[in-house]
N, C-alpha and C positions, 0 to 999 in steps of 0.2 A: 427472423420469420421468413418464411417464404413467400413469393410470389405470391399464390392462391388466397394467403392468410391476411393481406396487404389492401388496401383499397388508396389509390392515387388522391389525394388532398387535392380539392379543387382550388387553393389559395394557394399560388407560388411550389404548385407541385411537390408537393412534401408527403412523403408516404406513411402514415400511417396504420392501425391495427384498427381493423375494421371497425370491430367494436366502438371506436373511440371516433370513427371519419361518420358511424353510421347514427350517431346524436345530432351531427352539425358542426357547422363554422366553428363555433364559440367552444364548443368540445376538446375540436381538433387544439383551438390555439391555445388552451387554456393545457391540452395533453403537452404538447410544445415546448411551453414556458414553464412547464414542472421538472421537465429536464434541461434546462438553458437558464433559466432564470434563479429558480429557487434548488437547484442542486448543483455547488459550483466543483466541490472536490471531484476529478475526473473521473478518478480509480470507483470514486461512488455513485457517479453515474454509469459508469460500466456498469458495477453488480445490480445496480435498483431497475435500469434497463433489461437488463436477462429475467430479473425476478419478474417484472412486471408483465413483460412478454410473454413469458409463460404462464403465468397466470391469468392472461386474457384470452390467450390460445383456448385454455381450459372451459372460460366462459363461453367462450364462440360454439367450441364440442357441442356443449349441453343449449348452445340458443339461449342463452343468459346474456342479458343486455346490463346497461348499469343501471336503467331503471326497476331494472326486477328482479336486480340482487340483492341478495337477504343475507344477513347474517348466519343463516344455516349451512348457505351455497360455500361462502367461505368457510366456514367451519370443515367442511366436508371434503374442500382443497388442502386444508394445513393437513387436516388427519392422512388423505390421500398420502401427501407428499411426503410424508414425515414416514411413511412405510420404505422408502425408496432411499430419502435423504439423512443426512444426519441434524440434530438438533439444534445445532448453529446453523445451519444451511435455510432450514422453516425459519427458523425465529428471522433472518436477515429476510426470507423471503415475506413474511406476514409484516413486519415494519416496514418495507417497501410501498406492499399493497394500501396499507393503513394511512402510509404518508401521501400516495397517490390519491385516495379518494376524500382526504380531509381538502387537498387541492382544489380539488372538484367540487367541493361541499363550498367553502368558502368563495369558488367563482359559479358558485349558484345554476350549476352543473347536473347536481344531486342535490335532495334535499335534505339526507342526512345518509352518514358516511354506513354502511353494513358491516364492516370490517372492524369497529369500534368496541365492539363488546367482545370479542374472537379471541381468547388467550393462546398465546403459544405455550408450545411446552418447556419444562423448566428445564433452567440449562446452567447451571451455576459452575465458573472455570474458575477451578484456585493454582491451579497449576497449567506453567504453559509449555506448549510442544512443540515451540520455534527450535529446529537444531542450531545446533549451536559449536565452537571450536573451545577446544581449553586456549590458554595461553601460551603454550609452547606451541600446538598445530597453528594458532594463528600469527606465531612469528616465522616459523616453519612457511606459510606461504607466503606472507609478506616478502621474504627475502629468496624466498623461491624464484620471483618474478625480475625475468632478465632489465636492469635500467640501463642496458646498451640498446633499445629501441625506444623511437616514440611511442608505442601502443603499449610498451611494456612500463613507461614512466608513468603513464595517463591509467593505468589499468589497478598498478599499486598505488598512484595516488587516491584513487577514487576507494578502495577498498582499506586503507588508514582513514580517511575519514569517516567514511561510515562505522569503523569501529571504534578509533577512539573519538567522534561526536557523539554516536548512539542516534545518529538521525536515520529518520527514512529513505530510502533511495533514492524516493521521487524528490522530496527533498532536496536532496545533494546533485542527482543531477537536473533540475530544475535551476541549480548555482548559474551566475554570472559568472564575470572574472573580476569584480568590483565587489561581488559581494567574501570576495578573500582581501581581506585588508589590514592594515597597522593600526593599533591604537597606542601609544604611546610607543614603548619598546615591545609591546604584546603584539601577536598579530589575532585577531577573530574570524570567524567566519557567521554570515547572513542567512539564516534556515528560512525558506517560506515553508510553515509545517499546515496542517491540519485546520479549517475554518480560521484562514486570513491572518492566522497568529505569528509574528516574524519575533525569531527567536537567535539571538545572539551569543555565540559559545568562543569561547577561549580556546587556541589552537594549541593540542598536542605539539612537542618539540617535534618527535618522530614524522606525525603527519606536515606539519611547517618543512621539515628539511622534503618532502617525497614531493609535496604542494610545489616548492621552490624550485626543483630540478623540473620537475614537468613543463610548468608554467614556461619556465627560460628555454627548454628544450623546443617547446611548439610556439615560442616566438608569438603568446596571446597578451603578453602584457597591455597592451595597448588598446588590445578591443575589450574595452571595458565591459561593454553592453550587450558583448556574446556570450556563448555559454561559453562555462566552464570545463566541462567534461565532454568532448565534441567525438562526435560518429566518424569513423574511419574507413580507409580503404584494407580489408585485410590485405590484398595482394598487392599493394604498393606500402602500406604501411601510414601512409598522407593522411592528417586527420583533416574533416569538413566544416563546413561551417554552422551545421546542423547540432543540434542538441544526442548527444546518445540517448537510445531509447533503453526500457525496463527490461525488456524482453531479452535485447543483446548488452544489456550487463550484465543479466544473469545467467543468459549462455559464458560468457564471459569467466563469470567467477565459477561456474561449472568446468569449463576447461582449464583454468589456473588451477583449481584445486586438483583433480585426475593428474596434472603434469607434478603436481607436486608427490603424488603419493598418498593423495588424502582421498578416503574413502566415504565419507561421510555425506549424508545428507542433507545438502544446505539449502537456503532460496536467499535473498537478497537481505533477509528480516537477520538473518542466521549473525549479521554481522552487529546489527544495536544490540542480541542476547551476549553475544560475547564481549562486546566492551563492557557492557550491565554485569554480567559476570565475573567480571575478573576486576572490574573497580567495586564490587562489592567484598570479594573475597580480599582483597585487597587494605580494607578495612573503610570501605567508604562505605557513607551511608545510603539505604535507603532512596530519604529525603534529598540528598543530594541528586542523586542518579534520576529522580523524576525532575528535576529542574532541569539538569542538563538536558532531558529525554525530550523535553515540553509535554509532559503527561501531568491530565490534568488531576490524576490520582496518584496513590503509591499502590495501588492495586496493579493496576495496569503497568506498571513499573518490577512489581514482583510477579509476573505472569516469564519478563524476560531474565529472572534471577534464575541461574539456576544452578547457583552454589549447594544446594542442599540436594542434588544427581551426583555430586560427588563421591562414589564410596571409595577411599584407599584399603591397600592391604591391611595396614595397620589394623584396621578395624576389623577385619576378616578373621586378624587373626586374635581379635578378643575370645572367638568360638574355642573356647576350651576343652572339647573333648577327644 
């Protein structure tokens, strides 16, 4: 939001959306702890934050306050915005708005929520459009990546894990160095995934040998309680003692892939489809692949399958004519 749109919190200088500063105290602190308190995943307060902003942008426009928003006002935002946006974009922004003002309902803010009765539009995903690598591109850059540098050891380890774990990025690099560990002759790795769930997986050989050279190479054995996957100097090469961020691993696996030859369109996700992939094609289940995934469906598990985007020639040339 900008300046203009902003009104200074008179409690501990906290800046606020007017709308929310122009109810009072108990507004503001109750706006607050809706983002701090009761929304802990980051990545989810990012988007509920943008949603939310914009949507009170909207009410300011029209001099819509939250006590004299109606169910229609909202109705008249989703339709709005759904001209503009796509269908998952409303529907994430109406759950936003929805979960914001039951907040507000429950700290006796409002006296009943407007947004409550307001359906988005239907959006049903059976099929997902995370890109993804077959198996040969993704050994193809795996060994693409020079292991005669530190960033070059730290860059393949971090993308073998991601594929053969099938975790999220933030996940992996959220990692310690304690949470890579021995259990018997087995080595695991420590997922923090999604709403507080820790989720424990059995180390690929491949990723164990890339995990092992990294680890010994940047001399982190020791600091347990750091991260694992740490931010570097490009022009010295020196890695920090800072956690790497999402933004520059995915620059990262953007420039690894171009140096390799690979064309394709990826994001960070691009790496849980392909391990999903290729251990399904592979003959694994399913059922398995959402355990490993910590998904708590097998829907959302085949969303990243996507063995059945396979056409060979073979098949092509079933056309007989």
């Amino acid at each position: 939001m900008s300046a203009s749109e902003l009104v200074e919190h008179r409690n501990g200088g906290i800046i606020l959306p007017a709308l929310i500063a122009n109810e009072g105290d108990r507004a503001g602190r109750r706006f607050v702890e809706f983002f701090t308190a009761q929304i802990r995943n980051p990545n989810t307060r990012a988007a509920y934050a943008q949603a939310v902003g914009q949507f009170l942008r909207w009410c300011e426009e029209r001099r819509l306050t939250l006590q004299t928003l109606e169910p229609v006002a909202v109705a008249a935002y989703v339709e709005e915005l759904g001209a503009t946006r796509s269908k998952s974009t409303v529907k994430q922004h109406l759950a936003a708005v929805k979960m914001l003002l039951d907040w507000m309902v429950t700290g006796q803010i409002i006296p009943a929520n407007p947004a409550a009765s307001v359906r988005g539009p239907k959006h049903v995903v059976t099929k997902g459009l995370t890109p993804y690598l077959s198996a040969e591109d993704a050994r193809t850059l795996l060994t693409s990546i020079e292991p005669s540098t530190l960033l070059g050891l730290r860059d393949r380890a971090l993308i073998a894990v991601m594929t053969y774990s099938f975790a999220r990025v933030s996940a992996v690099l959220s990692m310690q160095v304690d949470d890579y560990y021995a259990n018997g002759k087995k080595w695991r790795i420590s997922l923090h995934e999604k709403g507080g769930k820790r989720l424990e997986v059995p180390v690929h050989h491949k990723a164990e040998e890339y995990l092992d050279a990294y680890i010994h190479a940047a001399k982190i054995e020791g600091d347990k309680r750091g991260p694992l996957f740490r931010a570097a100097n490009r022009r010295t090469g020196e890695l920090k003692t800072t956690t790497l961020q999402r933004n520059d691993a995915w620059a990262m696996v953007k420039r690894r892939a171009a140096a390799c030859g690979l064309t394709h369109k990826l994001c960070n996700h691009s790496f849980r489809a392909t391990g999903i992939t290729a251990f399904i094609a592979a003959g694994g289940t399913v059922e398995k692949a959402q355990q490993i995934a910590g998904h708590a469906s097998t829907k959302t598990t085949q969303l990243y399958n996507r063995t059945s985007d396979e056409i060979t020639l073979d098949e092509i040339e079933r056309i007989a004519i």
